[in-house]
Each structure stands twice: as structure tokens, then as C-alpha cells.
C-alpha positions in Angstrom: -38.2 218.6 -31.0 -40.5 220.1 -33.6 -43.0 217.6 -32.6 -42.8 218.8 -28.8 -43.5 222.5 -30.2 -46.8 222.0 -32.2 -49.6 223.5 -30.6 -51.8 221.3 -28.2 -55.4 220.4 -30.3 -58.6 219.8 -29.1 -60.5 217.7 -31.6 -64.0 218.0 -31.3 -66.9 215.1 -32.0 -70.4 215.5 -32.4 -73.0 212.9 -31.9 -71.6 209.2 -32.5 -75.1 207.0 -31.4 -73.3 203.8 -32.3 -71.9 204.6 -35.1 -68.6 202.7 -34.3 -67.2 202.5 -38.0 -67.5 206.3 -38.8 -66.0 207.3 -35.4 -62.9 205.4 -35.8 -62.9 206.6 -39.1 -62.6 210.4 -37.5 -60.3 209.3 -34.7 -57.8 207.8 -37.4 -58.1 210.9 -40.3 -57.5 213.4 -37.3 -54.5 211.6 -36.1 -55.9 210.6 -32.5 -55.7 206.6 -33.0 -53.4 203.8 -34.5 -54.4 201.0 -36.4 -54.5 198.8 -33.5 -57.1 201.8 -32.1 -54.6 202.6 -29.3 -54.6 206.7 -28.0 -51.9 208.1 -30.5 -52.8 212.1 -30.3 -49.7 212.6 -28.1 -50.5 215.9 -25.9 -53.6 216.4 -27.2 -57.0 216.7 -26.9 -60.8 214.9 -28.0 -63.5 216.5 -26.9 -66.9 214.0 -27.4 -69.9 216.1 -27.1 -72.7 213.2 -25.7 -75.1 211.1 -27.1 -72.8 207.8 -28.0 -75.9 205.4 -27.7 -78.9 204.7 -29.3 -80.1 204.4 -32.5 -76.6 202.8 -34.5 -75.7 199.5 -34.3 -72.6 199.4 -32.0 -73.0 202.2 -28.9 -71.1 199.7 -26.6 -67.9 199.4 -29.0 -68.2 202.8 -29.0 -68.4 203.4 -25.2 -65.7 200.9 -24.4 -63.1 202.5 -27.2 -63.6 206.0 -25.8 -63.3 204.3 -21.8 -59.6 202.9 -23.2 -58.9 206.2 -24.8 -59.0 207.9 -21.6 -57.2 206.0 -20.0 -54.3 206.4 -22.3 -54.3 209.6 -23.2 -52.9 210.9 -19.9 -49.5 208.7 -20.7 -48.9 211.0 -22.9 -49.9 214.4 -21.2 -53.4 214.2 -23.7 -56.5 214.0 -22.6 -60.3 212.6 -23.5 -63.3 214.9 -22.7 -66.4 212.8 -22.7 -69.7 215.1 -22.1 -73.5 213.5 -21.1 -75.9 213.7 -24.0 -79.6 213.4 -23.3 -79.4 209.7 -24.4 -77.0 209.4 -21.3 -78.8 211.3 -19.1 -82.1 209.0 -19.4 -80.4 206.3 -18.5 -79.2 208.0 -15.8 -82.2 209.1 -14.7 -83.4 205.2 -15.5 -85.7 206.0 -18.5 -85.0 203.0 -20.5 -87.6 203.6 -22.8 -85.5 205.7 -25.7 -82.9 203.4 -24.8 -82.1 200.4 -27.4 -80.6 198.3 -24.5 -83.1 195.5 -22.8 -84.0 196.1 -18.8 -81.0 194.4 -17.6 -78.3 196.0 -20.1 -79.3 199.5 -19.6 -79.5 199.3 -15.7 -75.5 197.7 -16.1 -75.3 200.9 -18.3 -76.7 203.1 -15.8 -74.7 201.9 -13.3 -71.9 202.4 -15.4 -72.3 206.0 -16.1 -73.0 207.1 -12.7 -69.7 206.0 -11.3 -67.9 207.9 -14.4 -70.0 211.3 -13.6 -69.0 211.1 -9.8 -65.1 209.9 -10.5 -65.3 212.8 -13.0 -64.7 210.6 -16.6 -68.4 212.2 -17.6 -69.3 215.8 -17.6 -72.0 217.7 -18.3 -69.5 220.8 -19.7 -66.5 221.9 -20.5 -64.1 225.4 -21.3 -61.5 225.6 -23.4 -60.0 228.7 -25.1 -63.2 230.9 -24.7 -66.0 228.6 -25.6 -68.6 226.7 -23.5 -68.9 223.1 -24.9 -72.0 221.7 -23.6 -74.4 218.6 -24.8 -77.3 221.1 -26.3 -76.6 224.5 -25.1 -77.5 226.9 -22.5 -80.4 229.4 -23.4 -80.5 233.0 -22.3 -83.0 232.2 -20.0 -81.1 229.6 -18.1 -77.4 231.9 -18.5 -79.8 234.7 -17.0 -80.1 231.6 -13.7 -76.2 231.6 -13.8 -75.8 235.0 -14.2 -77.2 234.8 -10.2 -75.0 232.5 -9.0 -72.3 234.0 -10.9 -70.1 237.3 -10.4 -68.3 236.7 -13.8 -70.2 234.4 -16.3 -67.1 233.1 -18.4 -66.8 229.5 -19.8 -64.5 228.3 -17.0 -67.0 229.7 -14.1 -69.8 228.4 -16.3 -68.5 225.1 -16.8 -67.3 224.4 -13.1 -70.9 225.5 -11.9 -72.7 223.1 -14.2 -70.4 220.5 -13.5 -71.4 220.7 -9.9 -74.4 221.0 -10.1 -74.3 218.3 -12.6 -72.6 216.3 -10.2 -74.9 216.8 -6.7 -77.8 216.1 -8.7 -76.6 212.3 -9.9 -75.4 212.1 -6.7 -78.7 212.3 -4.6 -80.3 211.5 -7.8 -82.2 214.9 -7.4 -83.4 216.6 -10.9 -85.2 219.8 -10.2 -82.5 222.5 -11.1 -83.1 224.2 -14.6 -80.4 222.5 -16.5 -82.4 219.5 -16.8 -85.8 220.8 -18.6 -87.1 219.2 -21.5 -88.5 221.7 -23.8 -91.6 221.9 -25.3 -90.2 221.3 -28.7 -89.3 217.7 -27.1 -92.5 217.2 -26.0 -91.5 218.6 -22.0 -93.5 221.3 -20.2 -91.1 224.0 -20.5 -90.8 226.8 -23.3 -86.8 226.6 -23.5 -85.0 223.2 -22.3 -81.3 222.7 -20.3 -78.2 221.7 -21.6 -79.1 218.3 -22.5 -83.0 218.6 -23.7 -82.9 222.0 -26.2 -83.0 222.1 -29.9 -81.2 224.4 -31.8 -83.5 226.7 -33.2 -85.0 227.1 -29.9 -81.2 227.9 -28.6 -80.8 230.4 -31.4 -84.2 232.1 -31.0 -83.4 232.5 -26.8 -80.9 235.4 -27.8 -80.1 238.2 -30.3 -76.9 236.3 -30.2 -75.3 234.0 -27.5 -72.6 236.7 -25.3 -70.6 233.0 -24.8 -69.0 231.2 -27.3 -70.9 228.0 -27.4 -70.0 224.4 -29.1 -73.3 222.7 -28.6 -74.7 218.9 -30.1 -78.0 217.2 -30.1 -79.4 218.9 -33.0 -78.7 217.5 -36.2 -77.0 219.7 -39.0 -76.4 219.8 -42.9 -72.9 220.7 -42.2 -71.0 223.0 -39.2 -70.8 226.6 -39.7 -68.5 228.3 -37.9 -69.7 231.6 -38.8 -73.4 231.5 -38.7 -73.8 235.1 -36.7 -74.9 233.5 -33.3 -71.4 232.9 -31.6 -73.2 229.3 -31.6 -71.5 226.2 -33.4 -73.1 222.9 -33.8 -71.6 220.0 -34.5 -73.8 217.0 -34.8 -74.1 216.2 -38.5 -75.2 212.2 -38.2 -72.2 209.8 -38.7 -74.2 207.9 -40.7 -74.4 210.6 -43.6 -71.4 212.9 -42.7 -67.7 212.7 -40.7 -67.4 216.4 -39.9 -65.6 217.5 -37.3 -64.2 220.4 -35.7 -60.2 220.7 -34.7 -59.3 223.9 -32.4 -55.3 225.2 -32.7 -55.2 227.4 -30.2 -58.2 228.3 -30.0 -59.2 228.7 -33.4 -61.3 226.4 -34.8 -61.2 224.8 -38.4 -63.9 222.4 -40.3 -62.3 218.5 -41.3 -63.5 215.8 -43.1 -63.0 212.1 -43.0 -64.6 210.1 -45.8 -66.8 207.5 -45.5 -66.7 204.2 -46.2 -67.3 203.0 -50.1 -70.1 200.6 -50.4 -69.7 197.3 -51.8 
């Protein structure tokens, strides 16, 4: 009965880009997997915040673990939250060319992704407890787009309009709306990107400080800050160098640390 009582978790995962080892390695130390790698985070939550290929040496492992983890987390009430990073969305968009998969393998990929987006297994964002959890943020300029749209601009309204427009556009394959700049920073003609193409400092610099609570990727960190004075927290620190994370209890978040593995 004490078990049934804890409070539900949201475990939260920056930036794996195939770096299989190191994300099993924060699945296991935050209690979400077993050692066969089966779902074993009961009622609760992982949040994945994009960009799971590219670059590492296993993005494919990691994609197929975190398709079986969603499907068994809802046997137990829990629940996987998989976001599009920029490295998904140009596949999606059929840019192969920052893509480490050959022609063929990224088009299966593509294919792939697009069904998950429409059937709802992707997102582009996601609310939970008062904070906005998107792939790279949204900039005052483009909350100033929502605030339009919008008669309350919270997380939940927030992340149900992305998600639709999200949603339309793979659906008609139409990529015009603001959430999908690149910014000039990337090398794109606009001054601030979306929520997939917008570095950090560029984020930051869009506001005094963010009015949402934001959870944000893409950008790579030293370490996550929790308090850094811009109601902003990012949580890519490289699996390769760092297993970070970030585990909310009702609604409060707290910094964890798996270890990596000892070289031989």
C-alpha cells in the first residue's frame, strides 16, 4: 500500500543521439527499467526531450527501447513521453544530410516517425505541473504568435496548440508556421528559431525572463541549473561526458546522477 501512495514522477531526459549504454544507464539508476530492460517505473512517468539519433553509435537501439517502453508503460498506469528534436524533424522533413543513416535507412526512418507523430507516440510538446517541455524552446517572439491564437497562454493551451499545429503540418507535409525556423545562429534566415531549431543563448536573450516555465534541450550544457534566473531549464548535458537528469515529484524538480561506465 505504501507503494500505491508515493507520488507519480516524471523523469526527465535530455539529448541521448545514440548513446544507447549511458541511457540505459539513466533508465536503470532512476528506477524506470529492469535488467532484462523491461518498463519497471510502475505509474510513472519519462519524459525524452528529442534528438535520439545522430552522432552516437547506437540511435536505433535507442529508438526501438524507448518504442517497447511505451508500450509497456501503460500496463502499469505509467507513461513514455517521446518529443521531436531537430535531428527528428529533418528526417521528417527528408533532409538526410545531418542524418548518419544511408538513403534507404533514413527514408524507413522517416517513414517511421511520421506514423508515430500522427498516432500521437511523437510530440512536439508537452505540460506537466506548470512547465512547457519543448525540443529547444519557444522565444518571446514566437509566445508573442501564441499569445494571438491564445486567450490564456498556460503550458497545457501552449502545448495542445503546438501539438496541432505540429501535427497538420507532418500531415500535409506543410512547414511555413513559425515553430519551424532555423535561426541564424544555425545558419537559417531568421533572427530567433522555433521549438526545434533555437540555441539557448538566443532563447535566453528573447526575454527579460521566460513568463512560462520551460524545460528545453538541444543546446548542450556543463551541467542543469535549476535556478539560473530565467524560469528556463536545460537539460542536454551530452551522454557521452555526463548522465544528468532531472526527476519532477510533484512538480518539483530535483538534479540526479547516474555514473558512467569505468573504462577498461
Amino acid at each position: 500500500m505504501a507503494d500505491e501512495k508515493k507520488a507519480r514522477k516524471l523523469v526527465v531526459v535530455g539529448d541521448v543521439h545514440g548513446q544507447y549504454d549511458s541511457f540505459v544507464r539513466i533508465l536503470r539508476h532512476a528506477g524506470l527499467v529492469d535488467d532484462a530492460l523491461h518498463w519497471a517505473g510502475k505509474n510513472n512517468r519519462l519524459l525524452q526531450v528529442g534528438d535520439i539519433f545522430d552522432r552516437g553509435p547506437q540511435p536505433r537501439m535507442v529508438d526501438d527501447l524507448l518504442d517497447k517502453l511505451q508500450r509497456e508503460a501503460g500496463d502499469t498506469q505509467g507513461e513514455v513521453i517521446r518529443l521531436v528534436g531537430n535531428h527528428e524533424l529533418e528526417l521528417l522533413l527528408s533532409n538526410y544530410l545531418i542524418s548518419g543513416f544511408n538513403k534507404e535507412e533514413a527514408k524507413l526512418v522517416r517513414d517511421k516517425l511520421r506514423r508515430q507523430v500522427l498516432d500521437g507516440a511523437l510530440r512536439a510538446a508537452y505540460a506537466y505541473k506548470g512547465y512547457l517541455f519543448t525540443h529547444a524552446g519557444i522565444t518571446r517572439k514566437l509566445l508573442k504568435i501564441f499569445e494571438l491564437q491564445l486567450e490564456h497562454t498556460t503550458p497545457v493551451n501552449l502545448a495542445l496548440l503546438i501539438n496541432m499545429i505540429f501535427r497538420e503540418a507532418i500531415k500535409h507535409e506543410f512547414y511555413r508556421h513559425p515553430i519551424f525556423n532555423i535561426s541564424i545562429t544555425r545558419s537559417g534566415p531568421d533572427r530567433y528559431g522555433g521549438i526545434f531549431w533555437e540555441d539557448l543563448d538566443d532563447l535566453l536573450n528573447s526575454y527579460p525572463q521566460s513568463p512560462i516555465k520551460q524545460v528545453v534541450g538541444h543546446t548542450q550544457v556543463d551541467k542543469i541549473n535549476l535556478n539560473n534566473g530565467h524560469n528556463i531549464i536545460p537539460v542536454d548535458v551530452g551522454l557521452h561526458r555526463k548522465l544528468e537528469y532531472v526527476v519532477f515529484t510533484e512538480g518539483v524538480p530535483e538534479v540526479h546522477e547516474a555514473q558512467l561506465a569505468s573504462a577498461v
